[in-house]
C-alpha positions as CSV (number, residue, x, y, z in Angstrom):
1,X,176.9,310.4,348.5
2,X,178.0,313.8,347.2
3,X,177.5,315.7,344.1
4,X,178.3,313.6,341.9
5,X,175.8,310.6,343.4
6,X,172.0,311.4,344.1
7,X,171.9,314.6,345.0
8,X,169.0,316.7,343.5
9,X,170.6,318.3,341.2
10,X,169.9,321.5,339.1
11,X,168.9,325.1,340.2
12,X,165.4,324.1,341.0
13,X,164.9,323.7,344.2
14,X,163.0,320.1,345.2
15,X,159.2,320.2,346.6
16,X,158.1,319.3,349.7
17,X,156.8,316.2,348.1
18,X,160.3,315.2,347.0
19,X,162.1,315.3,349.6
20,X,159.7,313.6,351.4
21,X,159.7,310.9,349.1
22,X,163.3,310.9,349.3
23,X,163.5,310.7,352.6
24,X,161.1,307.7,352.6
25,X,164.0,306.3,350.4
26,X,167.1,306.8,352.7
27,X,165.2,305.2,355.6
28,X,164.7,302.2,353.7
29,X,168.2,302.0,352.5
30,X,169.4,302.7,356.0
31,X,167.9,300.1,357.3
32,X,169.2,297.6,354.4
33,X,172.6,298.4,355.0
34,X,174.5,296.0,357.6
35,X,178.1,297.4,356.9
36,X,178.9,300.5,359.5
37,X,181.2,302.3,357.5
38,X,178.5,302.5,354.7
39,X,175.7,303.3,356.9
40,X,177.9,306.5,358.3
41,X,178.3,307.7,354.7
42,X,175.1,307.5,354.2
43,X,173.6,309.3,357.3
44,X,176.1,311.9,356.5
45,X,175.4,312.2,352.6
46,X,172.2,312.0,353.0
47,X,171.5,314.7,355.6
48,X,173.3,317.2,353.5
49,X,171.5,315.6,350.4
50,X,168.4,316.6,351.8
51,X,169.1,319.9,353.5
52,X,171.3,321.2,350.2
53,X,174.0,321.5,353.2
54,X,177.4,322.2,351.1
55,X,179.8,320.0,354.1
56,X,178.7,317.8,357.0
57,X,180.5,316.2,359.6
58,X,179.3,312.8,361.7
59,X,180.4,312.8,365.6
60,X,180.6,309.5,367.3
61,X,180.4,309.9,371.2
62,X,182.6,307.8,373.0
63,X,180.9,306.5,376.5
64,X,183.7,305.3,378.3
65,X,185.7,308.4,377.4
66,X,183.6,310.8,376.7
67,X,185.4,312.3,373.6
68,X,183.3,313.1,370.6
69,X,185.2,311.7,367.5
70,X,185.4,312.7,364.0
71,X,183.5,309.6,362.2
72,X,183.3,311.5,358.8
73,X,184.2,315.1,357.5
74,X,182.6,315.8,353.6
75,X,183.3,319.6,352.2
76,X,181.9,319.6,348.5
77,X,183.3,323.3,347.7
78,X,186.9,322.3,349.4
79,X,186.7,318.9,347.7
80,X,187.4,317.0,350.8
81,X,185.8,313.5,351.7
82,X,187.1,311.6,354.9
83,X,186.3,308.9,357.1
84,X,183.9,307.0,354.4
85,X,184.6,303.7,352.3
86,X,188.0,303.9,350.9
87,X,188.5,307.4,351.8
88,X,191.1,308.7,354.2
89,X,191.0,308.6,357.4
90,X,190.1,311.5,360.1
91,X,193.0,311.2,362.2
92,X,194.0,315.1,361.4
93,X,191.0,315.9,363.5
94,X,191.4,315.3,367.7
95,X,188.7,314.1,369.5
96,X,186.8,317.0,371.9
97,X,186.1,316.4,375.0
98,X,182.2,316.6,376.5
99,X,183.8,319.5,379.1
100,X,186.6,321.6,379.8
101,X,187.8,320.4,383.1
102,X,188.5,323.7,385.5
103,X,187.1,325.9,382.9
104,X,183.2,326.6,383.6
105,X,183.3,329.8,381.7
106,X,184.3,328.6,378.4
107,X,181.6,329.0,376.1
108,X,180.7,325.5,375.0
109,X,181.0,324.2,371.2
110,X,177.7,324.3,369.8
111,X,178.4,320.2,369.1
112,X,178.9,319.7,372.8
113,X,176.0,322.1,373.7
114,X,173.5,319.8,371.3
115,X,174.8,316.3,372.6
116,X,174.6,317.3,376.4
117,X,171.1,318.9,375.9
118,X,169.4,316.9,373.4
119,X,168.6,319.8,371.3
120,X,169.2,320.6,367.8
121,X,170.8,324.0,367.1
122,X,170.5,326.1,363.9
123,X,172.8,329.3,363.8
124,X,172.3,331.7,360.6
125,X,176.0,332.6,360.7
126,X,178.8,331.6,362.8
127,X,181.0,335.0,362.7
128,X,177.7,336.8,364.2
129,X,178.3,337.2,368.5
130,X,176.9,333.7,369.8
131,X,177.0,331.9,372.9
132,X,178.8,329.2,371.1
133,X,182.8,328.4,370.3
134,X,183.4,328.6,367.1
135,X,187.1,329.7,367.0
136,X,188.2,326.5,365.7
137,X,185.5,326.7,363.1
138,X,187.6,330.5,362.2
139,X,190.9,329.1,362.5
140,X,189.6,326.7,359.8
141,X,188.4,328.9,357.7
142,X,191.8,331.1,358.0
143,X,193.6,328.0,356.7
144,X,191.7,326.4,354.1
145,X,190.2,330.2,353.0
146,X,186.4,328.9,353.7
147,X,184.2,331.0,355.0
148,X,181.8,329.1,357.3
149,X,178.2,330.6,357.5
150,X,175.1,328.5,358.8
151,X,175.0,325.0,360.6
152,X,172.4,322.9,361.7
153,X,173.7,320.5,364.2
154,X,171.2,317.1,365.2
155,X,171.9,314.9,368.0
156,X,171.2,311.0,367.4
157,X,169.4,310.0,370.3
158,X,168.8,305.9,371.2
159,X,165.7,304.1,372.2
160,X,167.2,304.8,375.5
161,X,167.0,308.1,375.4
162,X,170.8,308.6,375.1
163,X,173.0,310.6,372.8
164,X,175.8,308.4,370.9
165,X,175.8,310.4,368.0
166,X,175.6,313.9,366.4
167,X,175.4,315.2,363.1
168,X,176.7,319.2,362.0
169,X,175.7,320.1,358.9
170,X,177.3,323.9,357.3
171,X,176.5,326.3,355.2
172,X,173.3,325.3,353.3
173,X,173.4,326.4,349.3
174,X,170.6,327.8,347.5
175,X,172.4,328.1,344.8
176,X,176.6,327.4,343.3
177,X,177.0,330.9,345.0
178,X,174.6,331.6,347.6
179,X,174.6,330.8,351.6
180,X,171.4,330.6,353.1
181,X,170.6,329.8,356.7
182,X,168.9,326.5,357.1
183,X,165.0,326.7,357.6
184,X,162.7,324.8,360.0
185,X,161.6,322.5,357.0
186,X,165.6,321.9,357.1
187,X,165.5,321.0,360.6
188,X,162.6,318.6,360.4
189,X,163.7,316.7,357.7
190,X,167.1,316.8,359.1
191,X,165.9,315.8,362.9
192,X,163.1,312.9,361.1
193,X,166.7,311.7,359.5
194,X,168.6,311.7,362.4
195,X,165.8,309.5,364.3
196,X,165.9,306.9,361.3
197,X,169.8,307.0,361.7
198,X,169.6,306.5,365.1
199,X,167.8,303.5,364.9
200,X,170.0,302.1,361.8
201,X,172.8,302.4,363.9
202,X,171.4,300.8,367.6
203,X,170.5,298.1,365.1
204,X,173.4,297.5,363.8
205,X,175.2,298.1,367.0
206,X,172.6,295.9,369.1
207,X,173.5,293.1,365.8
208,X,177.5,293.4,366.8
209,X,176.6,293.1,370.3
210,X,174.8,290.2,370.1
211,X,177.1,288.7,367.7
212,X,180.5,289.7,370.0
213,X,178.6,288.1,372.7
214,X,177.7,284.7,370.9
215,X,181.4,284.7,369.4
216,X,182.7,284.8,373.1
217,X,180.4,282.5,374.0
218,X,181.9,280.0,371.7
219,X,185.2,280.6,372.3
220,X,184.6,280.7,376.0
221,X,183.3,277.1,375.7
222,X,186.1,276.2,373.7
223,X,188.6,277.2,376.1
224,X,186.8,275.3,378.7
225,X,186.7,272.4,376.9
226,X,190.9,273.1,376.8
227,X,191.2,273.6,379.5
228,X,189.6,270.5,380.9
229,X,192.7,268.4,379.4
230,X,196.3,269.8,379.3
231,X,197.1,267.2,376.9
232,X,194.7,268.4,374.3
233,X,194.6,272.0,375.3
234,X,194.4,275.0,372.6
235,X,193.5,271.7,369.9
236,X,189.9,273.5,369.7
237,X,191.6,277.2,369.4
238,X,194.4,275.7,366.5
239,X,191.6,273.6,364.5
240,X,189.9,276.9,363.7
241,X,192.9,278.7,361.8
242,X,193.5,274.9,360.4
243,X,189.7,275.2,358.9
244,X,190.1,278.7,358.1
245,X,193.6,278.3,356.2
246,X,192.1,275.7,354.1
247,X,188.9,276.8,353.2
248,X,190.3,280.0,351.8
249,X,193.1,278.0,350.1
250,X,190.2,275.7,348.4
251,X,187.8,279.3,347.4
252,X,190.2,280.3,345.8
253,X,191.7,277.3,343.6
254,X,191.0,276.1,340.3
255,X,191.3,272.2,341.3
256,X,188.8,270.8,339.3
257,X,187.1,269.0,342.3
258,X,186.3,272.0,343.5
259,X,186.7,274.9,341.1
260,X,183.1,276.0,341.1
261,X,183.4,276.3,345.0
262,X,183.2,279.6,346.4
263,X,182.8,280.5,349.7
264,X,181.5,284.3,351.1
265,X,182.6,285.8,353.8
266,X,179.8,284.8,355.4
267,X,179.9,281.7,354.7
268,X,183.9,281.7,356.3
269,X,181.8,282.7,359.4
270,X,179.7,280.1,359.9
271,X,182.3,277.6,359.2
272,X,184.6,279.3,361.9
273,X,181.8,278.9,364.0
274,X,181.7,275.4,363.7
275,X,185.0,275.0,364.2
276,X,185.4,276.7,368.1
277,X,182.1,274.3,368.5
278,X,183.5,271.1,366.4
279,X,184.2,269.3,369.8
280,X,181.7,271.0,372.4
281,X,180.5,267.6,373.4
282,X,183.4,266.6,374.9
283,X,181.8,268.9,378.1
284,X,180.2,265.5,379.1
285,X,183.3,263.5,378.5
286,X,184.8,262.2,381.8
287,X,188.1,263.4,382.9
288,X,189.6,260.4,383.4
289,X,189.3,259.1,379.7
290,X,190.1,262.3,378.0
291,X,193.1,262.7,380.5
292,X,194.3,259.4,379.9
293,X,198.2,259.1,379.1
294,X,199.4,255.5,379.8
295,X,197.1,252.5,379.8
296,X,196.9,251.7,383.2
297,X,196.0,255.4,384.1
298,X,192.8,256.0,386.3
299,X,192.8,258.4,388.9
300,X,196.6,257.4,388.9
301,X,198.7,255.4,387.1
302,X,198.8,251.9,388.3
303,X,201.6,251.0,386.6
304,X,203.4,251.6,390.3
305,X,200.6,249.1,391.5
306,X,202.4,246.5,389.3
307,X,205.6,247.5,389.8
308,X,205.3,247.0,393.8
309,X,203.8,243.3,393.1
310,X,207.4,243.0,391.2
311,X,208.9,244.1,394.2
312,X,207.6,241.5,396.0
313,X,208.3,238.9,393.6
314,X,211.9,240.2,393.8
315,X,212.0,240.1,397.3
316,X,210.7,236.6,397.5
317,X,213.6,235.7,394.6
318,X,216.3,237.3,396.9
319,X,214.9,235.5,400.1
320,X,215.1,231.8,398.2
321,X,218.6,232.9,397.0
322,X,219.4,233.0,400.3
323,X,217.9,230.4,401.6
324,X,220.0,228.8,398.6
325,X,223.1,229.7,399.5
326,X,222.9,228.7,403.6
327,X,221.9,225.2,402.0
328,X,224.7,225.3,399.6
329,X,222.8,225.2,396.7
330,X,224.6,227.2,394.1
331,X,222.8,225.8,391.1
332,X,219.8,227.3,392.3
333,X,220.9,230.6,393.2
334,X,221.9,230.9,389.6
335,X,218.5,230.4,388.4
336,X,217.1,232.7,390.6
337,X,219.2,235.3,389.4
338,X,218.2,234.3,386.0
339,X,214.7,235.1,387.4
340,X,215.0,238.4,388.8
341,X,216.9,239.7,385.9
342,X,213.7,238.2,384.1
343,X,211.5,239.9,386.1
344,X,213.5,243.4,386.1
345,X,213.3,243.1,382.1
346,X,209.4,242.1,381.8
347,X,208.9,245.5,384.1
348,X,210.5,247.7,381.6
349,X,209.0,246.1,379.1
350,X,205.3,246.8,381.1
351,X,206.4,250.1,381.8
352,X,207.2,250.7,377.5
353,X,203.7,249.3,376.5
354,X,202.1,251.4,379.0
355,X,203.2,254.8,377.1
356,X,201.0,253.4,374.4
357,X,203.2,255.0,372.3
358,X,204.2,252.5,370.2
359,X,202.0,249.5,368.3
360,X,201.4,246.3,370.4
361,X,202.0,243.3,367.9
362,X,201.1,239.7,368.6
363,X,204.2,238.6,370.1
364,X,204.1,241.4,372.5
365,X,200.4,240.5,373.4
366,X,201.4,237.3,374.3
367,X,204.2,238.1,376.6
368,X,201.6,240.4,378.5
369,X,199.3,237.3,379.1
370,X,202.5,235.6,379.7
371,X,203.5,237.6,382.6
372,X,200.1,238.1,384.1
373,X,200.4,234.6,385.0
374,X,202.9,235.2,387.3
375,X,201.7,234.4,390.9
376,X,202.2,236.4,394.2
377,X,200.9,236.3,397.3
378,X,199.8,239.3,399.0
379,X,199.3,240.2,403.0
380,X,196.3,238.1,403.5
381,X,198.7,235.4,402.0
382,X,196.2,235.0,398.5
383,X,198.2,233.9,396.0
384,X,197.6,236.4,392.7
385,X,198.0,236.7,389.1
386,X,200.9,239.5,388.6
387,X,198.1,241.5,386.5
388,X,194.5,241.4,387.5
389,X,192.1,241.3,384.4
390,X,191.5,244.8,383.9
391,X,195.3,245.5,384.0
392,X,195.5,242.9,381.4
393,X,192.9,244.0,379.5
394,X,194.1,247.6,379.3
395,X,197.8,246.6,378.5
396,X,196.6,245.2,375.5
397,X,195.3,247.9,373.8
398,X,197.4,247.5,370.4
399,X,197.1,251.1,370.0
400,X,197.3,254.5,372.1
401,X,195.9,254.5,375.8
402,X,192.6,253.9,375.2
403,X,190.7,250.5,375.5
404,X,187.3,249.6,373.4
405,X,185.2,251.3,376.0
406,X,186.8,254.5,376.5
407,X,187.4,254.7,373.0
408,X,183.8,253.8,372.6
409,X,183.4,256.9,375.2
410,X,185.6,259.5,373.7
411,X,183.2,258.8,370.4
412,X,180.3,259.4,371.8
413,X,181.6,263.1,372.2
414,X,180.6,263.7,368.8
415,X,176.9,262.5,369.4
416,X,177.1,264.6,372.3
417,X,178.2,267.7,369.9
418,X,175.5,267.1,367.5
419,X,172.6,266.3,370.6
420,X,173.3,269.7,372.0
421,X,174.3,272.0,368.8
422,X,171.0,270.4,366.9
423,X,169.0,271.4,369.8
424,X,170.1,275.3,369.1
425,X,168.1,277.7,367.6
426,X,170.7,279.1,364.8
427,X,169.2,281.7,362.5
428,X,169.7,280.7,358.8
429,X,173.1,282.5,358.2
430,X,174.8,279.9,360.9
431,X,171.7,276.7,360.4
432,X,174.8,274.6,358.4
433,X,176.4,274.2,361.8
434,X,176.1,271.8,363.3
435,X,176.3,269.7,359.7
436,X,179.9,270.9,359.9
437,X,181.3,271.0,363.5
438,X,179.2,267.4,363.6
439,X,181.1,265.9,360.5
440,X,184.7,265.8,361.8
441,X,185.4,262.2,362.7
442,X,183.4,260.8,359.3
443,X,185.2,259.5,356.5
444,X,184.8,258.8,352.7
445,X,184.5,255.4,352.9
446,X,181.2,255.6,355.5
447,X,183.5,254.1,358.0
448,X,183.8,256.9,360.5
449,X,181.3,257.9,363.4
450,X,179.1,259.1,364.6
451,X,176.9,258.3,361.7
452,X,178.8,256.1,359.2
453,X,178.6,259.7,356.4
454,X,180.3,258.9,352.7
455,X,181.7,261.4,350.8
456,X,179.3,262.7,349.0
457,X,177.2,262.6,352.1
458,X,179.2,265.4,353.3
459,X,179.7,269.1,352.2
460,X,182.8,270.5,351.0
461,X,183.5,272.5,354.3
462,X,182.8,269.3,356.4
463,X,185.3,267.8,354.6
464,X,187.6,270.3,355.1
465,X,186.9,270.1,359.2
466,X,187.8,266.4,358.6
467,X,191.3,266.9,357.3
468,X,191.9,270.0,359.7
469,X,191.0,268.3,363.0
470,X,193.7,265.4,361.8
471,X,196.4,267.9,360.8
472,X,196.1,269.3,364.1
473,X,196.3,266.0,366.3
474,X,199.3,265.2,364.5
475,X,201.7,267.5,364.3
476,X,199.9,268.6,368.3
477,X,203.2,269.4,370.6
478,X,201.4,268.5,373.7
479,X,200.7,264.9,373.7
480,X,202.4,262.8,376.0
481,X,202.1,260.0,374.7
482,X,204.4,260.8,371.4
483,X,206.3,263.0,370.3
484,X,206.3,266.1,368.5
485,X,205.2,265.4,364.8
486,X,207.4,266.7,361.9
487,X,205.3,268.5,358.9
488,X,207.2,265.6,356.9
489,X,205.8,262.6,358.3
490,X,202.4,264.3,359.1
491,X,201.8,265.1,355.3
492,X,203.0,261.1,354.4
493,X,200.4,259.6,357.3
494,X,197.6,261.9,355.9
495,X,198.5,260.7,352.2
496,X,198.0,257.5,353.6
497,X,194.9,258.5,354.9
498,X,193.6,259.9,352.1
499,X,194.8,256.9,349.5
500,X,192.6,254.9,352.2
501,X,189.5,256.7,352.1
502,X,189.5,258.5,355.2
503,X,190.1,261.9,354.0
504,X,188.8,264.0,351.5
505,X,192.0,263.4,348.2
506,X,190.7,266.3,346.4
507,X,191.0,268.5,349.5
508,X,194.2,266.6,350.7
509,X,195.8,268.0,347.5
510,X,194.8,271.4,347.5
511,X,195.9,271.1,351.4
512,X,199.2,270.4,350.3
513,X,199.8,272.1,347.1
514,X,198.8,275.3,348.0
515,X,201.4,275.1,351.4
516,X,198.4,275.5,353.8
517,X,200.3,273.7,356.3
518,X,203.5,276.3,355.9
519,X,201.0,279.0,356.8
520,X,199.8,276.9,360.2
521,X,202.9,276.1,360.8
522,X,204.6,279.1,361.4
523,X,202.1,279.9,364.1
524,X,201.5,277.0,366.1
525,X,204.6,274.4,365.4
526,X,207.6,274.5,366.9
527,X,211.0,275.4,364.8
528,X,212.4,271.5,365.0
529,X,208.9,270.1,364.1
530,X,209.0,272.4,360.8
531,X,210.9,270.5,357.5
532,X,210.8,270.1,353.9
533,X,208.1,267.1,353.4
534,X,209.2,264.9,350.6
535,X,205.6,265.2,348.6
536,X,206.9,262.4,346.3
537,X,203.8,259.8,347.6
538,X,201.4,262.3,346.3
539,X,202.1,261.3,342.4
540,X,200.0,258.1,343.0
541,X,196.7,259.9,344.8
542,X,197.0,262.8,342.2
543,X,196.6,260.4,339.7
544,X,193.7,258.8,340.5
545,X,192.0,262.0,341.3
546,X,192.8,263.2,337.9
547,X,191.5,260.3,336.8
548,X,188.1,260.2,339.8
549,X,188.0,263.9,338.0
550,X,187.6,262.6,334.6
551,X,185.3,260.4,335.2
């Protein structure tokens, strides 16, 4: 705000009146403005707005350090504006230091002098003797040929009662020519400034505060939740740059699903929100489902329970072929070979399923029931079905690791997430989250949980946490159970998923036509997982978008 903004302008001098009307105005606009760079420019420009003060600087007080720093430097004769919104930066200027260490003689800088005493200072002329420093202020003037006369210098003091802040105002013009020293009317309206600025600025700083801590919070909870499985870990850190990637990808394109769809940057930040929350239910999910790699895995795998019952069967085989062979019985012997080799190959073939890696078809399911049939007899001589029920039961899953009831289990995480983020008391900049981080697992069709949501059900960022939380389990390089997922075959299983109704097509296009995976993948894949996806199945769904579009 210099000059050539709302200054009063002309050689009238303002009344008292005005500029206490146009005080009135800055405080309200200081307390309006949320962005930190503005609000500095403003403090500044308006202090010298209001005391006619020809250049101003803004001090920042470092805590930890105790440095002052140059926040903004403005000089109106000299032309020179630093530090505020697209201006240059005050890097030319070192930070100075609250005292001179083995010095106490130095005469203090009258900045230093105001901060440490709380005191405003007004001096009518800074070549006059003083007990104030001002030989940097000389050397200045030597360089840049201005002659520095009067300053008023305010400290910005907290509500508790601490200086973080200080402003210097120079050389106060009555006129295009003349220097006059600031007067006590200056001070006042200058120290009545300062005090609104001050509480602007803890406002805004208390706001930052409270929003760091609530941004850690989440993140702390995500990497908890990480934590808590090695075999998922960093999936709720990676969904949040999946999220992010797209919804800037789909802001900004001109698909006609979704060319009226803006997002602002607030709006980015409660999405991102909801995506380092998207899966804080699974707190309450138990360790031994979400940690569970093979089929038979409990607190342990017992697959090594089955394979010692084979052991036994073996045993027993090799005990008969002996038996076989003291009787002569060669015949016999054959087929008990035939057996154990029998035996040796159903193991492997236990031991394959178990990965849950690949899908169990019908002829596999019965040779599961086919080989839990086989008996043993254990030390209390009981003889035993080779799997006991729940073995068989869990073998069986046709697909992953998971039977109905864990699966059933690991869904309810997502009731979980909406029970506890519901129960929140967002304000109304962040109230769409739990709408979004809850959303994940629907699909278009109605068919996904927790609450059976249709499309149009579900907003467009929703949808977009939908086809980011999938991306992410994909083409995941921590899995066990499977391996590493190229960007090629990820991209064709989505299509699929998408030509199915289980992802958003509309989004699923922009997704892949404006490379948003490229972007992810150079941070989080590995090289060999990276390709050139063959895009080719995407003809068909485009089409019937186009035509969805039409319609």
């Amino acid at each position: 705000m210099t000059d050539k903004h709302s200054r009063f302008q002309g050689s009238e001098q303002p009344s008292m009146e005005q500029r206490i009307r146009r005080l009135n105005e800055i405080g309200i606009a200081l307390s309006a403005e949320r962005n930190q760079s503005r609000l500095l420019e403003k403090i500044l420009s308006s202090a010298r707005e209001l005391t006619a003060a020809d250049a101003g600087t803004l001090y920042l007080l470092d805590a930890d350090t105790q440095l002052l720093r140059f926040a903004l430097v403005q000089n109106d004769q000299l032309g020179i504006y630093l530090g505020g919104p697209g201006q240059p930066g005050v890097e030319l200027f070192q930070p100075i230091p609250m005292s001179v260490a083995g010095d106490e003689t130095r005469e203090p800088l009258v900045v230093v002098w105001s901060v440490l005493n709380k005191q405003t200072v007004r001096i009518r002329d800074a070549y006059d003797p003083t007990e104030f420093d001002f030989s940097g202020t000389r050397a200045f003037d030597a360089q840049s040929g201005y002659r520095s006369h009067s300053f008023l210098t305010v400290p910005l003091i907290n509500h508790e009662g601490e200086v973080f802040a200080a402003l210097q105002l120079i050389n106060k013009r009555a006129d295009a020519d003349q220097i006059q020293p600031f007067s006590d009317t200056d001070q006042e309206l200058a120290e009545s400034l300062a005090s609104q600025a001050a509480v602007a600025l803890t406002n805004q700083r208390l706001i930052d505060e409270m929003k760091g801590l609530f941004d850690s919070f989440t993140r702390v909870l995500a990497t908890a939740i990480d934590k808590k499985s090695p075999h998922t870990g960093n999936h709720c850190r990676r969904v949040p740059d999946a999220t992010l990637f797209l919804a800037e990808a789909v802001s900004a394109s001109d698909h006609p699903a979704v060319r009226d769809f803006v997002m602002t940057e607030a709006d980015f930040y409660e999405l991102r929100t909801a995506a380092w929350l998207h899966d804080c239910g699974k707190v309450v999910t138990p360790h031994h489902v979400m940690e569970k790699s093979r089929k038979l895995e409990t607190v342990f795998d017992r697959i090594e329970l089955v394979a010692a019952r084979v052991e036994i069967l073996l045993r027993d085989l090799e005990i008969q072929a002996l038996r076989q062979q003291l009787e002569g019985g060669q015949q016999h012997t054959l087929q008990l070979n035939a057996q154990r080799e029998q035996l040796i190959d159903d193991l492997t073939f236990l031991r394959r399923t178990n990965v849950g890696a690949e899908f169990v078809t019908d002829d596999d399911l019965q040779r599961i029931a086919s080989i839990a049939e086989y008996r043993w007899i254990d030390a209390a001589g009981i003889e035993q079905g080779l799997l006991t029920e729940d073995e068989l039961k869990n073998l069986s899953v046709r697909r992953g690791t998971l039977n109905a009831e864990e699966r059933q289990i690991m869904n309810d995480h997502m009731v979980a997430t909406l029970e506890m983020l519901e129960q929140l008391p967002f304000p109304r900049h962040l109230r769409r989250v739990p709408e979004y981080a809850g959303c994940h697992h629907e699909r278009m069709d109605g068919k996904g949980y927790p609450r059976g949501l249709r499309r149009e059900q579900m907003s467009i960022p929703a949808r977009i946490m939908g086809i980011a939380d999938v991306f992410e389990a994909l083409t995941a390089k921590e899995r066990p159970y499977k391996e590493p997922m190229k960007l090629s075959q990820a991209l064709a299983i989505m299509g699929r998923m998408a030509e199915e109704g289980h992802l958003d097509p509309d989004l699923f296009a922009v997704f892949v036509d404006e490379r948003v995976y490229e972007r992810y993948a150079a941070i989080h894949l590995a090289p060999e997982q990276i390709d050139l996806p063959d895009l080719a199945h995407l003809n068909g769904l485009k089409s019937v978008v186009k035509k969805d579009a039409a319609e």
